[in-house]
C-alpha positions in Angstrom: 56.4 108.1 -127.7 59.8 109.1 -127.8 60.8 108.7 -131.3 64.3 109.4 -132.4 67.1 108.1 -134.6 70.0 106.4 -132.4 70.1 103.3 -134.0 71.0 100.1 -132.2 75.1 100.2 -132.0 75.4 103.4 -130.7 72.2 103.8 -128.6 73.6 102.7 -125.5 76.5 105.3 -126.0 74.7 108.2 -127.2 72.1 109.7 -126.2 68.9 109.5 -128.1 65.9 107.5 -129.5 65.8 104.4 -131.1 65.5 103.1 -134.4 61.8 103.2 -133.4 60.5 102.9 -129.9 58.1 100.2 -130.9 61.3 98.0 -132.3 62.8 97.0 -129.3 60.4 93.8 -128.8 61.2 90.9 -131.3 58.4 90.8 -134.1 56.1 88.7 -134.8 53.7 87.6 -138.4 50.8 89.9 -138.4 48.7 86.9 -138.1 50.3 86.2 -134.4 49.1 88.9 -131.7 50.3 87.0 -129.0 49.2 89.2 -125.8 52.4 91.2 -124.0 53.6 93.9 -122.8 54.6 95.7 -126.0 53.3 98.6 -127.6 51.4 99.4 -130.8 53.1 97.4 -133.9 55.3 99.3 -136.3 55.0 99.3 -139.7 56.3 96.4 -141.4 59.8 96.1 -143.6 59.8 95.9 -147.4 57.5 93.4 -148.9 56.7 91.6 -145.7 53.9 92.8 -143.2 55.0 92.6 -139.4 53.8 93.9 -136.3 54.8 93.2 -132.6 52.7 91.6 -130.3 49.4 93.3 -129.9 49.5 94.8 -125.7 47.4 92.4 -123.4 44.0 93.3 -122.8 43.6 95.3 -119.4 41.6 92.6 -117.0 38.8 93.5 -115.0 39.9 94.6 -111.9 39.3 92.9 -108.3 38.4 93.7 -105.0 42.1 93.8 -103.1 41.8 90.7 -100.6 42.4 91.2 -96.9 45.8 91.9 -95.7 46.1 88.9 -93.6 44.6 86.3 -96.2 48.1 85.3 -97.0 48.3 85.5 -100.5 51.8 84.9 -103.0 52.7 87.2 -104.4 52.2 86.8 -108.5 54.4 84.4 -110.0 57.2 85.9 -112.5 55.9 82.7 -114.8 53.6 83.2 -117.8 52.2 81.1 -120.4 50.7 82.4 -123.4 49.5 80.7 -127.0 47.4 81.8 -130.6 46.1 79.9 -132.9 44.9 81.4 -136.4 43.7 79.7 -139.7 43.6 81.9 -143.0 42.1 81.1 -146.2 43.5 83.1 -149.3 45.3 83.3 -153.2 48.8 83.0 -153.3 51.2 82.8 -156.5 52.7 80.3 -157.7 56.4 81.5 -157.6 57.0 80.2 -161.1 57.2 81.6 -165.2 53.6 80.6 -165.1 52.9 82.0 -162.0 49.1 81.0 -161.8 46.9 81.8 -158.4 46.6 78.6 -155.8 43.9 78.6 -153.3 46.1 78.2 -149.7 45.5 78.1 -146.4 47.6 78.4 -143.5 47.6 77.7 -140.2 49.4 79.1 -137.2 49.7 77.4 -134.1 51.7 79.7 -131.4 53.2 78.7 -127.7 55.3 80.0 -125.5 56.3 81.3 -122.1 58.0 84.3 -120.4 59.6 84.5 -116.7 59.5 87.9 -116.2 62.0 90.5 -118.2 64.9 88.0 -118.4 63.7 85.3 -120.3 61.1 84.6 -122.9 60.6 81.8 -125.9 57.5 81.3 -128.6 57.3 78.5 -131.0 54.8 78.8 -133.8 55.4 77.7 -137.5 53.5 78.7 -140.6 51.6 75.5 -142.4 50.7 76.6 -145.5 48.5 74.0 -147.8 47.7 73.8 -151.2 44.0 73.4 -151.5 43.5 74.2 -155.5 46.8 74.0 -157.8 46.8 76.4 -160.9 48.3 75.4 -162.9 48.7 71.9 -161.6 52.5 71.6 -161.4 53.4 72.0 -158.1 51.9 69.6 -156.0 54.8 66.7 -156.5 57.3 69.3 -155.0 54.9 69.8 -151.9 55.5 67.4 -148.9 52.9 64.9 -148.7 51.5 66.9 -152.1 49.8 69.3 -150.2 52.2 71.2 -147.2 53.8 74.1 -149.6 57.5 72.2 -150.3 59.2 76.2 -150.8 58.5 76.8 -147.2 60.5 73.3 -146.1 63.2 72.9 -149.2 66.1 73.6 -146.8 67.8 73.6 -143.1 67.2 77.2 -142.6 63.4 77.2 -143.2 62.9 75.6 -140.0 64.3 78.4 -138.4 60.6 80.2 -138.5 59.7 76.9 -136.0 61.4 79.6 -133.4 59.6 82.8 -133.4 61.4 84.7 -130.7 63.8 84.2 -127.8 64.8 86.6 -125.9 67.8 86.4 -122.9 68.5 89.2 -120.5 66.8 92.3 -120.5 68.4 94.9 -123.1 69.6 97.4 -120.9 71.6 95.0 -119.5 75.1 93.8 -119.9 74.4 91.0 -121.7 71.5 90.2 -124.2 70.4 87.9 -126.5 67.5 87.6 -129.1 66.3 85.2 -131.9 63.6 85.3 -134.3 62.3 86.6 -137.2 64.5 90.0 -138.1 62.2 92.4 -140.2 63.7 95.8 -139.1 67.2 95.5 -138.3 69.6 98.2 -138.4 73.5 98.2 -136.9 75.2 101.6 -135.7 73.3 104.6 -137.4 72.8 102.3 -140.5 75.4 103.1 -143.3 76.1 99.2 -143.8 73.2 97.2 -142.2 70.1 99.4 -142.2 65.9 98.2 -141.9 67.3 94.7 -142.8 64.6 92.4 -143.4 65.4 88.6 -143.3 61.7 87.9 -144.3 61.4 89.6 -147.9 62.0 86.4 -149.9 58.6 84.3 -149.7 60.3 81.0 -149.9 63.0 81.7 -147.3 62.4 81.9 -143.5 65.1 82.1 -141.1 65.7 83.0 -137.2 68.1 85.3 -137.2 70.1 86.7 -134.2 71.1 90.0 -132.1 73.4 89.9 -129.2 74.8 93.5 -127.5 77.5 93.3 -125.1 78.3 96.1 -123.0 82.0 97.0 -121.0 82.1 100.4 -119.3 82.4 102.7 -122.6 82.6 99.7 -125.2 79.1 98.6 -126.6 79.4 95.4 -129.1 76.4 94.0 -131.4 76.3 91.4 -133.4 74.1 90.3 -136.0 73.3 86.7 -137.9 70.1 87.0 -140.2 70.3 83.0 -140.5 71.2 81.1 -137.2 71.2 77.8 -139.3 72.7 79.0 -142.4 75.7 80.6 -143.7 74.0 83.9 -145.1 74.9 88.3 -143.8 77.1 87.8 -140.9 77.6 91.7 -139.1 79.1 93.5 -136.1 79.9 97.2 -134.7 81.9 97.8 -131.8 81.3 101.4 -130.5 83.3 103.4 -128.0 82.0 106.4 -125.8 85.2 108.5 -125.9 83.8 111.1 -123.6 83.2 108.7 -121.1 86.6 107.1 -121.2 88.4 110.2 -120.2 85.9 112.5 -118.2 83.4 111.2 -115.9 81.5 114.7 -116.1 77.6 113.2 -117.1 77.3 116.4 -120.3 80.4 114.4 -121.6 78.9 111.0 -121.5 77.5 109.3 -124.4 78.0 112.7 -126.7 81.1 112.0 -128.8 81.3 108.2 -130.3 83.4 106.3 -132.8 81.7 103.2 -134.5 83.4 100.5 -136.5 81.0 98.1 -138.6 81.6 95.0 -140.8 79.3 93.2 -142.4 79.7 89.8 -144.7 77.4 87.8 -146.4 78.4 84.0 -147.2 75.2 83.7 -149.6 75.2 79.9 -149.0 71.7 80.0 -148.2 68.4 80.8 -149.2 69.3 80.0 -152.7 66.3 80.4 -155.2 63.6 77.5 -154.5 64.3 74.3 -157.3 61.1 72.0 -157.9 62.9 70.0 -160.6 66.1 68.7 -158.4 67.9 68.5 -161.8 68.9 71.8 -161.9 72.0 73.5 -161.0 71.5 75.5 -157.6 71.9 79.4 -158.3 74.6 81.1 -155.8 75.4 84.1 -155.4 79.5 85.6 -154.9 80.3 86.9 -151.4 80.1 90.2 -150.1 82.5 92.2 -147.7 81.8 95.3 -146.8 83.5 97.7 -143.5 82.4 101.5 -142.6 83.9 103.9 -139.9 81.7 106.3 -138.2 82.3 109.3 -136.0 79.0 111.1 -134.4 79.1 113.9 -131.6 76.3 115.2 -130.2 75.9 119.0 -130.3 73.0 119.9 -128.4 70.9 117.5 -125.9 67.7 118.1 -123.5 65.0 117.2 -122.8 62.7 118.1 -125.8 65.7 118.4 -128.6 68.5 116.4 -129.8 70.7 117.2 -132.9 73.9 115.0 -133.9 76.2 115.6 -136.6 77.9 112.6 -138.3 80.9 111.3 -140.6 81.9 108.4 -142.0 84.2 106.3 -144.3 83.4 103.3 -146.0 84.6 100.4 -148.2 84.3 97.1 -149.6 87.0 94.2 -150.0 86.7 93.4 -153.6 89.5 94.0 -156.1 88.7 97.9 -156.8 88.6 98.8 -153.2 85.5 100.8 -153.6 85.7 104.1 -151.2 82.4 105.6 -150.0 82.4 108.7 -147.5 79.2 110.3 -145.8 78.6 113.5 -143.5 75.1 113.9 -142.2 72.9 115.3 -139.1 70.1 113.5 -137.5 67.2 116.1 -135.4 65.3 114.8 -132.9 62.0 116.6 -130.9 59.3 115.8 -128.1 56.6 117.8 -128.2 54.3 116.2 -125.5 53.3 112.9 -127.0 54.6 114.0 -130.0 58.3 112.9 -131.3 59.9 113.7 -135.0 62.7 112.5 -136.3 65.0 114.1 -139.2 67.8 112.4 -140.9 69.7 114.1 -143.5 73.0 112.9 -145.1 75.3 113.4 -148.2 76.8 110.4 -149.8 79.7 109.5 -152.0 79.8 106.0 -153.5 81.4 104.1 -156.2 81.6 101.1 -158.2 80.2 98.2 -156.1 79.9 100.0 -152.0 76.9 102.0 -151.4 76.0 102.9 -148.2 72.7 100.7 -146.9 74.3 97.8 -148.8 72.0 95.3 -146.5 68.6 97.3 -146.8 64.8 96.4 -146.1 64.9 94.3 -149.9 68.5 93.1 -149.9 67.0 89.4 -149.5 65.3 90.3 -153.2 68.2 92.7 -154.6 70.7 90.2 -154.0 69.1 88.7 -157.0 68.2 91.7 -158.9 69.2 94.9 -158.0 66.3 96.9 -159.7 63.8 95.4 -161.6 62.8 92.3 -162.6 66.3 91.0 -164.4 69.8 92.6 -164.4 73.3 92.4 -162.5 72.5 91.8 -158.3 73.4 93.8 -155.9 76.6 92.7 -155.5 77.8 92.5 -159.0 75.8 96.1 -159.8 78.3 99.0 -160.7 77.9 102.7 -159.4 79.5 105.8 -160.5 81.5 107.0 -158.7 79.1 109.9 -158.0 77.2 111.0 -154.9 73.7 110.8 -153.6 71.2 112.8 -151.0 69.3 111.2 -148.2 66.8 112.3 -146.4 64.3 110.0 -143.7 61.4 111.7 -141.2 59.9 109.8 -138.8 56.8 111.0 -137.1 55.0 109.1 -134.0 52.4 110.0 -131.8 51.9 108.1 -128.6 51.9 104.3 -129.4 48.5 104.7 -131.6 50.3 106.4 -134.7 53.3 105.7 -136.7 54.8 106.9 -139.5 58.1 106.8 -141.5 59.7 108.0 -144.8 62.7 107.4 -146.8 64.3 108.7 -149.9 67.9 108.7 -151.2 68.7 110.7 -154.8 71.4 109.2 -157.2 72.9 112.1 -158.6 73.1 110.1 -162.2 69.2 109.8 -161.9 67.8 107.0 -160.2 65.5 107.4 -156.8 64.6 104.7 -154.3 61.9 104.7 -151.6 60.8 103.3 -148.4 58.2 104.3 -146.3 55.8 102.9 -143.7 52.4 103.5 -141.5 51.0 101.9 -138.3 47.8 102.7 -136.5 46.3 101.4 -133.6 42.9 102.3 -132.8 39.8 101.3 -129.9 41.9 100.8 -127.0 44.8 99.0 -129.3 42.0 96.1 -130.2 42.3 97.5 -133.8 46.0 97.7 -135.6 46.8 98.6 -139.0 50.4 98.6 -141.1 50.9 99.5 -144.2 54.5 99.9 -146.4 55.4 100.8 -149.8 59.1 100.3 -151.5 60.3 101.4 -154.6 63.7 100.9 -156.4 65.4 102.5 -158.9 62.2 104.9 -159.8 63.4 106.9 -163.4 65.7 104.0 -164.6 63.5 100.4 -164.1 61.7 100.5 -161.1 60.2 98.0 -158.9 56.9 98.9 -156.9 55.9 96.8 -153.8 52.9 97.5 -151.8 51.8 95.4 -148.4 49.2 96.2 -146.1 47.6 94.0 -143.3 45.2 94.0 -140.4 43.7 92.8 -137.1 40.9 93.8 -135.4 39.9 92.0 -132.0 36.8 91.5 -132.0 36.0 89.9 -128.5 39.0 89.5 -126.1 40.2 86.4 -126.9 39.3 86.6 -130.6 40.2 88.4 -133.8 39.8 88.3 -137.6 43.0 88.7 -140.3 43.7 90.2 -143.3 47.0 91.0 -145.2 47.5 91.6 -148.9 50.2 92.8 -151.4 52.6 91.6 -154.2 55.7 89.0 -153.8 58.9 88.6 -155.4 59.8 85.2 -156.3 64.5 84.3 -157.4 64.5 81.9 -160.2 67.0 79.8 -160.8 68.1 82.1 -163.7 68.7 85.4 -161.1 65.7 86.8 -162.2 62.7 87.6 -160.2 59.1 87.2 -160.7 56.3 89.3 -158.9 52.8 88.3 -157.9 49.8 89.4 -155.3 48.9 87.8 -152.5 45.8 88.2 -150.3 44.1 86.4 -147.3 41.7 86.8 -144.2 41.2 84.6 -141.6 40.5 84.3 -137.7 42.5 83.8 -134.3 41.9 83.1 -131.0 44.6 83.4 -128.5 45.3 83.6 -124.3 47.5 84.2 -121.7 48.0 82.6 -118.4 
């Protein structure tokens, strides 16, 4: 696997990996291994547990028929469908915060037509068997369908799971889903974005790339029926504007990103209609980047970076970051090296719109405190540092850490394995904000292992942050197994 760190506005422009090689697909729940073409699942985003969908199972191959028994040729057309039932614990989401006994079930459908076009419907039904305490059953529809997962218009988004327009190397494509790994340009604004960290909150968000001779265009919407983090980077291959020699292509590129975030969704879950909805102030925030490429073959890569940032509040907070990203191929082997010095101030910081922003908008670090957006930074400077390490499509592994020079640490980091012929698959992902001041630990892990070809058992587990209506947050664990059968046509 070629693993490498072009991240999505830039990689058509320069040349490079990907955010991760297994990210181009849309993601799916752990608990839906719809078969397809894509490759092992990568490890999941912040406190939610994703994978993509597990590869098809090889069939069993056939005697070729004779050449004049006028056979079709395949159709493009295929139909494919899960279904999956898990039994588990699952907190409350409350001061109180007791265990319930829920289970959920998954029903999945959907269809492809070859590379252009694809589109799965499969919504999460999560019921309330055993109610501890007993105080949440008359905000549950019908007193038993979990009434956080339905409260508002953007919670039926998770009724679309993905759709998918165009191929991506194309001029044109389009994607919708679940968004659990999303970074813009080489991430200084908009970086392993996770729409999906809030437990009561589950939109379909939305990518679109547009591409015109040496302009590239992205687009990003984590809530396609809700007014929540609206982004876009337009990025321009200056070498190949002016030369058409192919060692000047796609080497030198300049990258302008803006990202806002309405926060007029997703507000913290209200049993009691009585009280006042909690919302959050909007956030504006712009970066320019400048990359060039310094050396580039076929087993190395090495970029050096530069940037500018700020955010449109009344202070006019200024951020600026140089860096260099290294990238090697050793056989199946890829690494990936990131390593960048940041200044920030008051309320800009590069990664604004990280894998827990859908918690820290809330709480910045731990459990009660100013958000994100109202937090104040020195204006001081920070390290950061990410590897990425993949081997094949059985074994992935990433690690992220930036330093705050006036002592706080936060990091992210992630594992996937996929084992006996990709029938066994295995993610795992820690986070940890503001270690040395008042951290926040999160831990998620989850499995499937395919038992027979068209059957599988489940199992995921680790804690969940829960907004109040105060801004705080509450944490609990989770846990549940389960079993799926699935098929494809």
């Amino acid at each position: 696997m070629l693993l490498a760190l072009l991240f999505t506005a830039t990689a058509g422009l320069v040349d490079g990996g990907v955010e991760d090689a297994v990210d181009a697909g849309p993601e799916l729940h752990l608990a839906v291994p719809l078969p397809g073409p894509d490759v092992a699942p990568p490890p999941p985003d912040g406190p939610a547990i994703t994978a993509t969908r597990a590869p098809a199972l090889t069939p069993v191959p056939m005697a070729p028929a004779p050449a004049d028994a006028g056979m079709e040729p395949p159709s493009a057309l295929s139909l494919h469908g899960a279904a999956e039932a898990e039994l588990g614990l699952f907190p409350a989401g409350f001061p109180e915060n007791g265990f319930d006994l829920m289970t959920s079930l998954h029903p999945v459908i959907g269809f492809a037509v070859g590379d252009d076009f694809g589109i799965d419907f499969g919504p999460t039904f999560r019921f309330r068997l055993i109610d501890t305490p007993a105080f949440n059953r008359p905000s549950d529809v019908g007193g038993f369908l979990r009434g956080a997962d339905w409260d508002e218009l953007s919670d039926y988004g998770q009724i679309l799971q993905s759709l998918r327009i165009a191929k991506e190397t194309g001029i044109f494509h389009l994607r919708l889903g679940p968004e659990r790994k999303k970074t813009l340009g080489l991430g200084h604004l908009l970086w392993r974005y996770n729409s999906q960290a809030n437990p009561d909150y589950h939109p379909a968000s939305g990518t679109a790339v547009l591409r015109a001779g040496p302009i590239r265009a992205d687009f990003f919407a984590s809530d396609i029926l809700g007014a929540r983090l609206f982004a876009g980077a337009v990025a321009w291959d200056i070498g190949g504007t002016f030369s058409s020699d192919a060692q000047v292509k796609d080497r030198y590129v300049l990258a302008f990103e803006l990202a806002h975030d309405a926060n007029l969704a997703a507000r913290p879950f209200r049993p009691d209609a009585s009280v006042a909805p909690f919302t959050l102030p909007a956030v504006t925030l712009l970066q320019l980047d400048a990359s060039a490429v310094l050396v580039r073959n076929a087993a190395l890569r090495w970029m050096v970076m530069g940037g500018v940032g700020t955010r449109n509040n009344l202070t006019a907070d200024l951020g600026l970051v140089v860096g260099m990203t290294l990238d090697a191929n050793v056989k199946e082997i890829g690494f990936s090296t990131r390593l960048e010095l940041r200044k920030q101030a008051g309320g800009f910081r590069h990664g604004f719109f990280g894998p827990t922003y859908e918690l820290q908008r809330f709480v910045d670090i731990g459990f009660r405190g100013a958000s994100l957006g109202d937090a104040v930074l020195p204006d001081s400077g920070s390290g950061f540092a990410e590897l990425r390490v993949g081997i094949g499509t059985r074994v992935s592994f990433d690690a992220a850490a930036e330093y705050f020079f006036w002592n706080r640490l936060d990091l992210d980091g992630g594992l996937s394995l996929a084992l006996l012929g990709d029938w066994f698959f295995l993610t795992a992902r820690t986070t940890i904000l503001g270690l040395l001041q008042a951290p926040r630990f999160a831990f998620n892990a989850g499995l499937r292992w395919r038992l027979f070809p068209s059957f599988y058992v489940v199992g995921d587990g680790g804690t969940v942050f829960f907004p109040q209506v105060d801004g705080t947050l509450i944490r609990g664990v989770s846990f549940s197994a389960g079993v799926g059968v699935d098929f494809e046509r």
